[in-house]
N, C-alpha and C positions, 0 to 999 in steps of 0.2 A: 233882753231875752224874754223877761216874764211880760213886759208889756206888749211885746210881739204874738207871744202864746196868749194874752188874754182879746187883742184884735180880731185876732182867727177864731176863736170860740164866740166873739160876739156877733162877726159876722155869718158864722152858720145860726146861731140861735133867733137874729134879726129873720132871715129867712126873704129879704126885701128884695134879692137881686142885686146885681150890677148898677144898677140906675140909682136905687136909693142911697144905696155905697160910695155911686158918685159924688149927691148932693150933702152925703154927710161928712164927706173927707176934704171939699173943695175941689176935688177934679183928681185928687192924688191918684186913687183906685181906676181912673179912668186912663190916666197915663201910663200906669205900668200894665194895666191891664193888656191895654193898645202893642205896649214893648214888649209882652211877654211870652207872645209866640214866636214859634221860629220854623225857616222852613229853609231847609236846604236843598231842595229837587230843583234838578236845572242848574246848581251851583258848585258840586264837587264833582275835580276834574277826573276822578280815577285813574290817574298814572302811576299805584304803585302795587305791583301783583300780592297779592294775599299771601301772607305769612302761614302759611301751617306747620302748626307747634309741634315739634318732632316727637317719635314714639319714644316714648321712655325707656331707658335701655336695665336690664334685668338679667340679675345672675342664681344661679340654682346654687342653695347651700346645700349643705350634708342630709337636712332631713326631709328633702325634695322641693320646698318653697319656693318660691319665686321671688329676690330678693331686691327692692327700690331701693335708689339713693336719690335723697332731696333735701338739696340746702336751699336754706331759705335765707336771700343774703340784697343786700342795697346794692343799687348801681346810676345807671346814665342810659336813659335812652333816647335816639335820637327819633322824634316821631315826625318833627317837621323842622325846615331849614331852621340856622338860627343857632342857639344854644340845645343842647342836649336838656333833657328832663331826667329831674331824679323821681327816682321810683325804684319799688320792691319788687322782685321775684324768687321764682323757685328755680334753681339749675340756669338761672340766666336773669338776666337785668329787668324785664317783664313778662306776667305769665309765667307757666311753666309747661313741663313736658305732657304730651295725652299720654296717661296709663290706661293698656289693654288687657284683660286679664280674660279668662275663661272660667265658665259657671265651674265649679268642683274644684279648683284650684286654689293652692294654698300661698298666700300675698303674704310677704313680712317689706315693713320699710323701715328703712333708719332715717327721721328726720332732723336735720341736724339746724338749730338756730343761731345761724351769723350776725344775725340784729343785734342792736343797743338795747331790745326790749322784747318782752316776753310775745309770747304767740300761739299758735296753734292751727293743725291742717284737720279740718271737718269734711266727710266724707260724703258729700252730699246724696241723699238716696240710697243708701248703701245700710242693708239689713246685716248686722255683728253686734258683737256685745258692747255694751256701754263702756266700758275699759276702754275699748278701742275706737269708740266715734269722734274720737277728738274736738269734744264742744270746752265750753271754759272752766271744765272740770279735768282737762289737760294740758294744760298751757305750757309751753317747753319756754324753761327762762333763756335770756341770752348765753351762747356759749353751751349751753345743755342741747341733748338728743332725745330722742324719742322713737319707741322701735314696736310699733301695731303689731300684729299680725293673727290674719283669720282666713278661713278658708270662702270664697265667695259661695253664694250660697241664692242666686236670685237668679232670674229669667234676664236675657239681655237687652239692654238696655245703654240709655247717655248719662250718664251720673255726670259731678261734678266734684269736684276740693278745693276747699279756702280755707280761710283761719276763723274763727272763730273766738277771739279773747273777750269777755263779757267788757262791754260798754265801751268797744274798739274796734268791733267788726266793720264798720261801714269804712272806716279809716284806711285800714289793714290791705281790704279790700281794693277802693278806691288806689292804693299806691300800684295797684298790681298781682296782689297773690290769689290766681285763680286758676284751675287750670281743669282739662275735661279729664271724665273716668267712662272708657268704657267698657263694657260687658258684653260677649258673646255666650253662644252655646250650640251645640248642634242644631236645633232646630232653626236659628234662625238663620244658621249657615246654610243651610241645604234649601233654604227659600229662592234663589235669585236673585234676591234684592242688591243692588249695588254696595260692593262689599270693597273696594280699592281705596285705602286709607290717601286722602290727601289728591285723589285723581276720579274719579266717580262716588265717592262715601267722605264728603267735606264736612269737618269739627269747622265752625262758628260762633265763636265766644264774644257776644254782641254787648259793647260797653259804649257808655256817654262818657265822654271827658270836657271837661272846662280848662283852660290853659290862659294865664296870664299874660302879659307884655314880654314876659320873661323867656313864655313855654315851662313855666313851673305850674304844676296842677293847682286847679283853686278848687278849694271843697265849701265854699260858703255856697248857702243856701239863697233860694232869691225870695222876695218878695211877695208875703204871702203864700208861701209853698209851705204845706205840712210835712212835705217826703226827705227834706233834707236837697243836699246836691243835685241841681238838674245839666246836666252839660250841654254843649252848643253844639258838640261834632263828635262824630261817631268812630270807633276803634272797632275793627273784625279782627279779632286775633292779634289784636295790638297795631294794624296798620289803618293810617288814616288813608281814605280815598282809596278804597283795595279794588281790583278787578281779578276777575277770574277765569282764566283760560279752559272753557268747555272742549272735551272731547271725546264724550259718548250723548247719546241720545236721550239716557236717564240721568240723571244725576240727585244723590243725596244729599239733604243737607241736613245736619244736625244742629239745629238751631239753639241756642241759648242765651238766655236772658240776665246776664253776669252785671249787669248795672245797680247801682245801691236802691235806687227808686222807680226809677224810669220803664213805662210800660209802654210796650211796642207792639204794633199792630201791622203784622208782614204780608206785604204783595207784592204784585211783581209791577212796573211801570206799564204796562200793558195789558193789567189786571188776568192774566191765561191763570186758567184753574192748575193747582196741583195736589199732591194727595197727602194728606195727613196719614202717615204708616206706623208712629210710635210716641207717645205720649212720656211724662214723666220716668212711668217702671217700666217700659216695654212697650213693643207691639200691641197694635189696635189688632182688635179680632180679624177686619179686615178695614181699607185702606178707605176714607172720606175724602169728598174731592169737594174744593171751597177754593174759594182767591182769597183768601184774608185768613190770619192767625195769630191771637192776641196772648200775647206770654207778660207776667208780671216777673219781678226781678227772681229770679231760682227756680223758672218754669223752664223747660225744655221741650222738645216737638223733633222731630222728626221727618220728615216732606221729600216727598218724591217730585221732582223738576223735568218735566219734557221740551226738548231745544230742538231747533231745527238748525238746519246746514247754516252757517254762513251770518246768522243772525247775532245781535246785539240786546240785550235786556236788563233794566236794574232792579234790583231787590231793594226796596222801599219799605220805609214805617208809616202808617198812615195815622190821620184823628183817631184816639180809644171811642171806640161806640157810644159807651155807655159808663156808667160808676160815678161821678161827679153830680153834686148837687149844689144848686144859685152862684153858676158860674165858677164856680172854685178849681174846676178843670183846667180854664186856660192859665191857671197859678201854677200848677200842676203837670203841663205839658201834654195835657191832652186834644189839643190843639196842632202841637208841633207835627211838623212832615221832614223825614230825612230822607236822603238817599245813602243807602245803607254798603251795597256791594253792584260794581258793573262785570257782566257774565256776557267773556265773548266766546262766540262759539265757530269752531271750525269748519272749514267746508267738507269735511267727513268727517262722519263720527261712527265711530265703535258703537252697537244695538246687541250687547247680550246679554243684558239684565231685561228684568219684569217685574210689576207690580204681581204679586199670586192675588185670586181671589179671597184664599184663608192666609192667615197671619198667626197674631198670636191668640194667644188662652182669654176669653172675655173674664175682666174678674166676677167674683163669683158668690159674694159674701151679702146678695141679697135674698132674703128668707133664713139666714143662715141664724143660727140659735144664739139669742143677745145677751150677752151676762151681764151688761153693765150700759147706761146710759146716761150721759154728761152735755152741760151744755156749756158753750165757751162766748163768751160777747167782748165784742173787741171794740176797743172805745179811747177815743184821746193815745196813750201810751202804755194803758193799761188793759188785762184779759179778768174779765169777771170784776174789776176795780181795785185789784191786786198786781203793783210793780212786782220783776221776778229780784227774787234773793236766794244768792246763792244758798245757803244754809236750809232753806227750807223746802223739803220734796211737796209737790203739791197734792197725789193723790199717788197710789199705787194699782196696778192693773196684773194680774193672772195669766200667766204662761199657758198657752192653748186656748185662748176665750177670743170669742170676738166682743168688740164694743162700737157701739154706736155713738157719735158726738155729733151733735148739733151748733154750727160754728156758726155767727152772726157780726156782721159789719154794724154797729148799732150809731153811728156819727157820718160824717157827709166827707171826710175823708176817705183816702182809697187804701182798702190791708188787703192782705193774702196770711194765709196760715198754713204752714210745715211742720210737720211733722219727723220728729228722728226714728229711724228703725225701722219703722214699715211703709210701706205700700196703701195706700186704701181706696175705696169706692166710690165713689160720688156717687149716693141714693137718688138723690131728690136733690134739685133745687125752689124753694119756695111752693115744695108739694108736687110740683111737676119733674117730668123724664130730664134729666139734666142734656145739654146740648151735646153734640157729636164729638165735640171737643175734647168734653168731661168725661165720655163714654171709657177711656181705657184707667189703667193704673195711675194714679197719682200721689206726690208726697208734698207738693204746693198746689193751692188752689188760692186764686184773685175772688174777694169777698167782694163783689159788687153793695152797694150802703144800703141798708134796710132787707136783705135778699136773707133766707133762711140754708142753710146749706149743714144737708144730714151725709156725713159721712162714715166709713164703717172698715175698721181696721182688724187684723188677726195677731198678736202677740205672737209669738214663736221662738223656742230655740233656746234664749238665749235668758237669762234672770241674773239679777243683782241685789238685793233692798239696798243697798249706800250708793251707788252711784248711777242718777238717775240721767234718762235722756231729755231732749227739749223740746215741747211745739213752742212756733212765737209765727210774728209777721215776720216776713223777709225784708221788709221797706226795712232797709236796716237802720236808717235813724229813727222807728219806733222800735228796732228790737235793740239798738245800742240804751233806750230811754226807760225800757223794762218790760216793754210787748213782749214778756215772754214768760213761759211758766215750767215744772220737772215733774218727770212721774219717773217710777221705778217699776221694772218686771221683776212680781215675786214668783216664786215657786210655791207648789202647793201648800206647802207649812211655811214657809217665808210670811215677816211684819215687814211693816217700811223700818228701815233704819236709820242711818244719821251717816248724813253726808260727809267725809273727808274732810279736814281742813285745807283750801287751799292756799300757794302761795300768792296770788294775786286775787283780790275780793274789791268790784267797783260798789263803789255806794251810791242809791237814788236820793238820798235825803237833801 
């Protein structure tokens, strides 16, 4: 392993290219090079209709809540002929249930952990107190429960939940435990937009899987890859080879990028423009119309789809534009081409949705008064040249302030950097208007290498000093490796304090 990790760093620091790599290795780097793209367009048959992960079912207790049950238990899933696959889920053998809740509502869940080993469900995107965000400072042991509960409190949006166990996420994940979160509210009900859960408003929880001889999951990395696991074949909602039976004229789709490393760049096989409507937190001010949209692992989008009578179309991942440097992309997968989901459509269709001109709230936090300014450089597997431990909070931030941080990709690797508990900005990238993309709410943003990226968050609500939240990368085999850092919201007389002991502590050493 360390002599794999010191290859890869020699090879970015050589800076020679492909060719020099060639003549220094004897042809090694040239051969896997050759094997290591992949391209599935034209090769998956799509004969099996798209799974979508049923509503979460919820009962109201005495003090009005809205109450989840979610066990988190091993099973067998059959994905393709052959032997069954084992794998993790929540309320069922892979994935788990969508939860729908509404802004001002009070969400309590009891999560129950059926494993042989500890864990934890992270609320992805989702503004609540640190108590309740379920990062590795709440790990429910085997056998043990866990029961959140806050009132939502955020504009609506696609969130997500996974587990979160420090220097076990990628794993956790990878078996299966992921599931969507989402968020409405009146305004964005009263908009038009295609609101039929599972019939015009589709969840897409877009994963890579690798599968052995066996059809047992392979989580090894390949050859020269920095990101950890790259798969060969794609899971929508847990089904290989999915199609989709269209029948209205708009159609939603709620995209997300649930893969541990893997970055996806979505169009459609006949390149037809469609409309960017919602971003990470919410609704774009109004709707951008583009053929291409690139989400790094724990990004999410939104997209409005127009179909005509009778037609056929597939939704594709194409080549990452950009972010790789001396070739290290196609180690990487940025090269690769999948065919993602086939979308058939009826010879009539239901027309009573609309794109509205206005949408949601543009955020709002430039010019806004700075109390605090931090810079974060992401680099190898470290933020600032500091692995995360648990034990030590790294800075603490002021309830009602905004802050500005300047986050930088500083190595020829590909990160992205999230953030727990708020929403934020995207200022600038590299001094300029950030792209249309970047324009709405966001809680992960893809650090493109050497790119400067000023973004700007508002604290709110909610204060702790001991138990703090987490930014890191999402490539989760740099945030299982210590790509990740903790800060705590104090209150106006609040210090930082000392973190809980807990019962599960991974060690970088």
């Amino acid at each position: 392993m360390e002599r794999r990790k010191a290859l890869k760093w020699s090879l970015i620091g050589g800076g020679a290219g492909v060719g020099a790599l060639t003549l220094g290795l004897g042809g090694t780097v040239a051969y896997f090079y050759n094997k290591a793209e992949v391209d599935t367009v034209g090769k998956v048959d799509f004969d099996s209709p798209l799974a979508i992960p049923p509503l979460a079912e919820s009962e109201e207790d005495s003090s009005g809540a809205r109450v989840f049950n979610l066990d988190i238990q091993s099973g067998e899933t059959a994905f393709k002929s052959g032997p069954a696959t084992r794998t993790w889920g929540i309320n069922g053998t892979y994935l788990g249930p969508t939860i729908r809740a509404k802004r001002g509502e009070e969400v309590a869940f009891r999560v129950v952990n059926s494993l042989d080993e500890s864990t934890s469900i992270h609320w992805h995107g989702m503004h609540l107190p640190a108590v309740m965000d379920g990062g590795p400072h709440q790990e429910v042991e085997p056998g043990g429960d866990w029961a959140p509960q806050w009132t939502i409190n955020q504009q609506a949006a696609t969130l997500w939940y996974h587990p979160h166990p420090h220097g076990r996420t990628a794993e956790h994940i990878y078996k299966g435990l992921s599931g969507m979160f989402i968020i409405d509210d009146d305004e964005s009900e009263a908009l038009g937009l295609p609101s039929e859960y599972g019939v015009d408003d589709v969840p897409m929880i877009v994963q890579d899987r690798k599968f052995d001889d066996g059809n047992q999951l392979d989580d090894s990395g390949a050859f020269l890859s920095s990101q950890g696991v790259l798969g060969d074949e794609i899971l929508v909602n847990g089904t290989l080879g999915p199609y989709f039976e269209v029948s209205s004229r708009l159609v939603r789709l709620r995209l997300l990028n649930a893969s541990n490393s893997r970055l996806y760049n979505f169009g459609f096989s006949d390149d037809r423009t469609f409309s960017l409507v919602a971003t990470d937190g919410g609704l774009m001010p109004e709707a951008w119309e583009t053929d291409r949209i690139e989400l790094s692992p724990g990004e999410r989008a939104e997209i409005v789809v127009a179909f005509e009578p009778g037609e056929a179309v597939t939704l594709r991942s194409y080549p990452i534009e950009e972010g790789y440097v001396f070739g290290l992309g196609r180690f990487n997968g940025a090269d690769d081409r999948f065919g993602i989901c086939r979308f058939q459509v009826a010879n009539s269709l239901a027309d009573e949705t609309e794109i509205p001109a206005a949408m949601g709230t543009a955020p709002d936090l430039d010019g806004a008064e700075v109390a605090e300014e931090r810079s974060f450089s992401l680099s190898g597997t470290s933020i600032n040249g500091e692995k995360m431990a648990m034990d030590r909070i790294d800075f603490g931030v002021r309830e009602g302030t905004v802050e500005v941080w300047e986050v930088s990709n500083h190595d020829g690797y590909m990160h992205n950097f999230h953030v727990h508990d708020v929403q934020y900005q995207v200022l600038t990238v590299d001094g300029d208007t950030p792209p249309p993309h970047l324009r709405g709410w966001k809680d992960t943003v893809r650090l493109v290498p050497q790119r400067e990226y000023r973004i700007a968050m508002r604290f709110s609500d909610y204060t702790d000093p001991n138990l703090p939240y987490m930014y890191h990368c999402h490539l989760l085999t740099h945030e299982d490796a210590g790509m990740m850092g903790q800060f705590v919201v104090l209150g106006e007389d609040e210090e930082i304090g000392t973190v809980p002991e807990v019962s599960t502590v991974h060690d970088h050493s």
